[in-house]
VEXGU-318987 format. One record per residue: x, y, z of N, C-alpha, C, O in turn. Coordinates in pm, whole numbers, plus 50000, padded with zeros to 5 digits. Atoms other than C-alpha are relative to their C-alpha. Example, Ala and Ser with C-alpha at 12.3 -4.5 7.8 and 13.67 -1.06 7.14 Angstrom:
<atoms>
500894988150000512304955050780500905012050000501945011850066;499184988149994513674989450714499235010950073499745022050090;
</atoms>
This chain:
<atoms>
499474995049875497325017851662499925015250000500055021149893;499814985949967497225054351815501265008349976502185008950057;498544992549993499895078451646500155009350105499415018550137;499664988349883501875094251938499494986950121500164987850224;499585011949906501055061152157499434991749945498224989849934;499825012550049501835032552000499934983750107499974971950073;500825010649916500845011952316498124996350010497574988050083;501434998350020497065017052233499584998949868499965006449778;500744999550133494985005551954498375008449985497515011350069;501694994549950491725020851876499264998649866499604990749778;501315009250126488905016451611498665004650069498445010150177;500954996649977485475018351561498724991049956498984991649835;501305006250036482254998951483498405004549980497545010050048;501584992850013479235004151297499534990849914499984984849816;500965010950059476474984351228499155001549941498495011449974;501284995950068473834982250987499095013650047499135019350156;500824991849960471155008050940498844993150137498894981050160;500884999749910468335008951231500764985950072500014976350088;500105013949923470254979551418499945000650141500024991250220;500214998349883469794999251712501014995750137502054989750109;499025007949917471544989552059500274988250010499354980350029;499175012150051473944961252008501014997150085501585006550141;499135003549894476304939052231501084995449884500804988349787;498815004850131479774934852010501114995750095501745002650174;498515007549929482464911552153501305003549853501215006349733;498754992150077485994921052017501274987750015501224983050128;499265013749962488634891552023500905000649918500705000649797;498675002550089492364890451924500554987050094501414989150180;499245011149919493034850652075501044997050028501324991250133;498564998049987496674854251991500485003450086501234995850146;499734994649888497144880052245498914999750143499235005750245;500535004649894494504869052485498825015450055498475018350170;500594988750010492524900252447498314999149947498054997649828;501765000850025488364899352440500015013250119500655015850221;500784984349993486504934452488498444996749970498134992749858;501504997650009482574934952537499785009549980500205016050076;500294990449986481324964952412498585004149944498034996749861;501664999050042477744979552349499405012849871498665018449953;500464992450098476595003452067499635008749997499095008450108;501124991149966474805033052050498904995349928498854985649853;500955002750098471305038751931499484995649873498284996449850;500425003550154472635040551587501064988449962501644987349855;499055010150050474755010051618501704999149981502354989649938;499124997050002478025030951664500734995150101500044995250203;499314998049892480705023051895501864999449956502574993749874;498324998650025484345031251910501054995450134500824996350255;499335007449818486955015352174501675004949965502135009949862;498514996349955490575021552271500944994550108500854997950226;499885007149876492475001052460501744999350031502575008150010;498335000750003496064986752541500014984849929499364976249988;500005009650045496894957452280500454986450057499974975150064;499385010749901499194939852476500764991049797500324980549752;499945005550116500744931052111501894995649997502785004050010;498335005650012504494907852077500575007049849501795006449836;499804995850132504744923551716498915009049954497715007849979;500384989950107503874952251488500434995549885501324987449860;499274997950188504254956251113500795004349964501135015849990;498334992850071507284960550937499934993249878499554982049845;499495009850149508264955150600500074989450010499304980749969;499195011449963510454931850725499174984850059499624973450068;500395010949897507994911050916498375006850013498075015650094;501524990250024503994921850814499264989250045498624981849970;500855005649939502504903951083498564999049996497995009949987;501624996049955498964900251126499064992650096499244980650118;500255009149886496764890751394498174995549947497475001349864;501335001950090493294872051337498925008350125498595004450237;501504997249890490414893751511498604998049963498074997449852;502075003550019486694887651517499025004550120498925002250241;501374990149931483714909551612498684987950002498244982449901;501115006050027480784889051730498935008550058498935016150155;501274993649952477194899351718498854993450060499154981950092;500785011849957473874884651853499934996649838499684984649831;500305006350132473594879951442500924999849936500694994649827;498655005250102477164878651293500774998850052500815000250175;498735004349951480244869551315501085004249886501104998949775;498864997250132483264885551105500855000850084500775003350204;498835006649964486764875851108501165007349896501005004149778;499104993950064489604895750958501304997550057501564994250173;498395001749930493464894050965500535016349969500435022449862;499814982650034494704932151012501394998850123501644993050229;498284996849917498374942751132499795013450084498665018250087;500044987649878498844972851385501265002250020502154995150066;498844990850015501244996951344499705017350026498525019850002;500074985850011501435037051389500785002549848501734995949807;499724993250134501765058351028500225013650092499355015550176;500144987749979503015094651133500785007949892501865003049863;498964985649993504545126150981500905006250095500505010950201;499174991049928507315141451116500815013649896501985010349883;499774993150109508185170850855499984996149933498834993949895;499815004550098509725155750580499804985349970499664979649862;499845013150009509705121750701498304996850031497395003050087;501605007349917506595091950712500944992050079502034988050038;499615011649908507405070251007498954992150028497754994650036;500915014649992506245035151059500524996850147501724996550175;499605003249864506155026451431500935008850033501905002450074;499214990949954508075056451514501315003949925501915014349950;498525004850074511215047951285499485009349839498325011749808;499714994350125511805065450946499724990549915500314980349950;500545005750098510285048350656501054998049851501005006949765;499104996750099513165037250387499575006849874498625001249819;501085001450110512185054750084499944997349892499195002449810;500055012150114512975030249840498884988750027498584979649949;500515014449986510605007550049498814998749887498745008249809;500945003050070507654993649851499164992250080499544983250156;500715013749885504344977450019498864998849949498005007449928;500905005550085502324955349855498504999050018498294990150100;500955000349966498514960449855498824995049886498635001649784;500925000450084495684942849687499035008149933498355016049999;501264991750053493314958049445498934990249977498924978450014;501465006150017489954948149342499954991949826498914988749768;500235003650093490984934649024501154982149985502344984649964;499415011850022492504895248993501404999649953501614996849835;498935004350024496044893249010501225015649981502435015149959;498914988349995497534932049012500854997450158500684989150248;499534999849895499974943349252499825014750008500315018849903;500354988949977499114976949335501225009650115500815007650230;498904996749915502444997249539500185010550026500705018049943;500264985749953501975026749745500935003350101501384993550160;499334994249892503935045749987499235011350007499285018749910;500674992549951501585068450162500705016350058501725015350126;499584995049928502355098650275499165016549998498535019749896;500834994049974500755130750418500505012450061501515011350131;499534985449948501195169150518501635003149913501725000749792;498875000450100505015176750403500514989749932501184990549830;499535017350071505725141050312499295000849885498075001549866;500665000050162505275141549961499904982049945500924975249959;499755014450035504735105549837498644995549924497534992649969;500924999350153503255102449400499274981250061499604970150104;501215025449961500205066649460500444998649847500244986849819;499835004450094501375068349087500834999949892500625010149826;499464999750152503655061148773500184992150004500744984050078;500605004850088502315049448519500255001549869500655012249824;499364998550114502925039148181499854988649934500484978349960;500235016750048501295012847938500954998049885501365006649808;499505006450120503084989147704499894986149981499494978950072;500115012949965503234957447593501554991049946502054994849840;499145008349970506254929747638500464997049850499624991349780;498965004450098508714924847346499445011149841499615008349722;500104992950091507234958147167500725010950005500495020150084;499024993150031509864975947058500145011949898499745010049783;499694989950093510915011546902500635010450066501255007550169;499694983449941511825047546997499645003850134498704999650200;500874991849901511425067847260498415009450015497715014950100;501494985750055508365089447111498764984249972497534982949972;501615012950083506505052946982499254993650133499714986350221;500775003949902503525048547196500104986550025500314980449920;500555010949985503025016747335501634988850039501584976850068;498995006150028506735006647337500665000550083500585011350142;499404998049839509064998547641500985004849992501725003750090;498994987549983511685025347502499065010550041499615020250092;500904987449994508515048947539500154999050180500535008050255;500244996649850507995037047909501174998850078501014995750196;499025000149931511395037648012500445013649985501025020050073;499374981550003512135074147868498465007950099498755017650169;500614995749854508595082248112500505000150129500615009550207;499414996349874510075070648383501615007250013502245007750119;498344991549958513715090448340499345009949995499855016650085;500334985749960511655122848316499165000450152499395006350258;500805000149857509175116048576501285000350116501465010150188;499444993749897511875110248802501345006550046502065006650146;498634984749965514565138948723498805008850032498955019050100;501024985649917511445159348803499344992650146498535000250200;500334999649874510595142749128501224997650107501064997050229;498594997649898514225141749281499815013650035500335015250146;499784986549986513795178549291499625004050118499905013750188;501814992849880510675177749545500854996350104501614986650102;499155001849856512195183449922499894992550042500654984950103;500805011749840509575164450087499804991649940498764985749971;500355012650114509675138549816500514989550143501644991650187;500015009549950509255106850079500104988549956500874981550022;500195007150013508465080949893499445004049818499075014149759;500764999050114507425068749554499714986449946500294976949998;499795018549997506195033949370499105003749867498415013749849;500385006250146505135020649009498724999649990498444997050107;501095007950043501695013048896499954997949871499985006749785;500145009149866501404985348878501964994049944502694995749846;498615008750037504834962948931499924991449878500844990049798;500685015750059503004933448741499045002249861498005008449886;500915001350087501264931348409498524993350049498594981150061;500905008749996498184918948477498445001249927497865010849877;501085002350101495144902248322498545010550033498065012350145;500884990649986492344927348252498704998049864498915002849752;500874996450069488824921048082499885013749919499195011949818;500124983350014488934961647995500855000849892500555007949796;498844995850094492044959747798499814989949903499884978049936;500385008650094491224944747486500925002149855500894993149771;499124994350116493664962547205500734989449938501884986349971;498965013650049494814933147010501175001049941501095007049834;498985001150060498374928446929500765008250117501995007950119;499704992649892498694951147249499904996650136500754992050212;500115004449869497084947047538499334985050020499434977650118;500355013749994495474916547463499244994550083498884983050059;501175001249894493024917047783501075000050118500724994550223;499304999249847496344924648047500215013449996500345019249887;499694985349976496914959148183501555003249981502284998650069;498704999650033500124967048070501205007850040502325008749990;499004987749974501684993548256501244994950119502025002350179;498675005949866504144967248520501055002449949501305005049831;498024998350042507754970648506500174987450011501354984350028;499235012750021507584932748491498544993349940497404992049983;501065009150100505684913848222499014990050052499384985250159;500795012249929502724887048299500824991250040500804986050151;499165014650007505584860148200501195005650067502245000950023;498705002449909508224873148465501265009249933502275013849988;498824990550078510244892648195500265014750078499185020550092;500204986550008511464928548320500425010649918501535013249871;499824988950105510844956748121501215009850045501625011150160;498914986949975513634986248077499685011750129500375017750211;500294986649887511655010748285500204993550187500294999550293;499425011949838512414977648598501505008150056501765012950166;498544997649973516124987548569500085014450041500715016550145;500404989749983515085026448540499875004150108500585012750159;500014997649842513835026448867500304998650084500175006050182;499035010349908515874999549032501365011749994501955014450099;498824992849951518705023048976499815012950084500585014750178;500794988449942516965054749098499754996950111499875007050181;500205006449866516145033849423501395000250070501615005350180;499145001749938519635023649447500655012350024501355011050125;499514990550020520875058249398499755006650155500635009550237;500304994349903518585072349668500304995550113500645004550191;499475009149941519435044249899501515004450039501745005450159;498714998649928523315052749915500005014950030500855018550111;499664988249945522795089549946499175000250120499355010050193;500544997149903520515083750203501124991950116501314998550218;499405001349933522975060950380501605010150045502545008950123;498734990550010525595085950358499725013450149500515019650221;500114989249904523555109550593499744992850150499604999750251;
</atoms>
């Protein structure tokens, strides 16, 4: 959707090299919405319209609608939600509204079974795509012993007494929540072929640095309800 009017979606289409001028139908059946539109030379076209949409995205409720572009030679079919992302100084807003910033929102990666958890954010909105911190599940020692979930729980208490500090600190999120399985990671007795840096084990266990942040959430959470 269009930040600054959130009654208009807009987008763009581009087609193969040399596919030349092209007729592209546009179709969200849900809302009763089909768009004919034609290409340029180089197969470009961009549209803008009014959605006519009963729901947006929210945490709460991450709708999605099914659309599909047809060509005289394809046909693709995607499920994609529609929402406005803006800045407003300090704040990101989602559909116009203030963005909690404890929220968390779950996005696939390219690798089988992570959870990948970003809070975006842009211009003064400060908001880290990362902390990070490998270990592996029931290895135990010190704070200083690599590999150990006293090590990645004393990371995350520094990491974030130094990012409470930041004004425009908006947002922040783990990588990854989830242990997960990874050809790459091969360190035996360690990683064992799973990426190890979740705050919650393959088998569901959560590590110390879970609670670490869970309180740091809740923390920010009541001082933010306070204002």
């Amino acid at each position: 959707m269009v930040p600054g009017s959130p009654n208009e979606v807009s987008g763009w289409v581009q087609l193969s090299a040399n596919a030349g001028i092209q007729n592209v139908t546009l179709e969200i059946a849900e809302t009763g919405i089909k768009r004919s539109l034609t290409t340029d030379t180089d197969g470009h076209i961009a549209f803008r319209f009014p959605p006519h949409l009963d729901v947006v995205v929210t945490p709460e409720n991450p709708k999605l609608y099914e659309v599909v572009f047809n060509t005289p030679s394809r046909h693709v079919r995607d499920l994609i939600g529609f929402r406005t992302v803006e800045v407003r100084e300090t704040q990101i807003l989602l559909n116009g509204k203030p963005l909690a910033k404890s929220r968390l929102v779950r996005i696939d990666d390219d690798v089988p079974g992570p959870f990948r958890l970003t809070v975006v954010g842009f211009s003064e909105a400060t908001a880290p795509s990362r902390i990070r911190c490998r270990r592996s599940i029931r290895h135990h020692g010190g704070p200083e012993t690599r590999w150990s979930e006293e090590y990645q729980a004393n990371l995350y208490v520094h990491q974030l007494n130094m990012l409470k500090n930041i004004p425009g600190l908006a947002g922040l999120s783990p990588w990854v929540l989830m242990d997960f399985h990874s050809p790459r990671r091969p360190l035996p007795g360690i990683q064992d072929y799973f990426n190890r840096k979740g705050l919650i084990a393959n088998r569901g266990e959560r590590k110390r640095a879970f609670y670490v942040l869970q309180k740091f959430y809740q923390q920010r959470q009541a001082v933010s309800e306070t204002h």
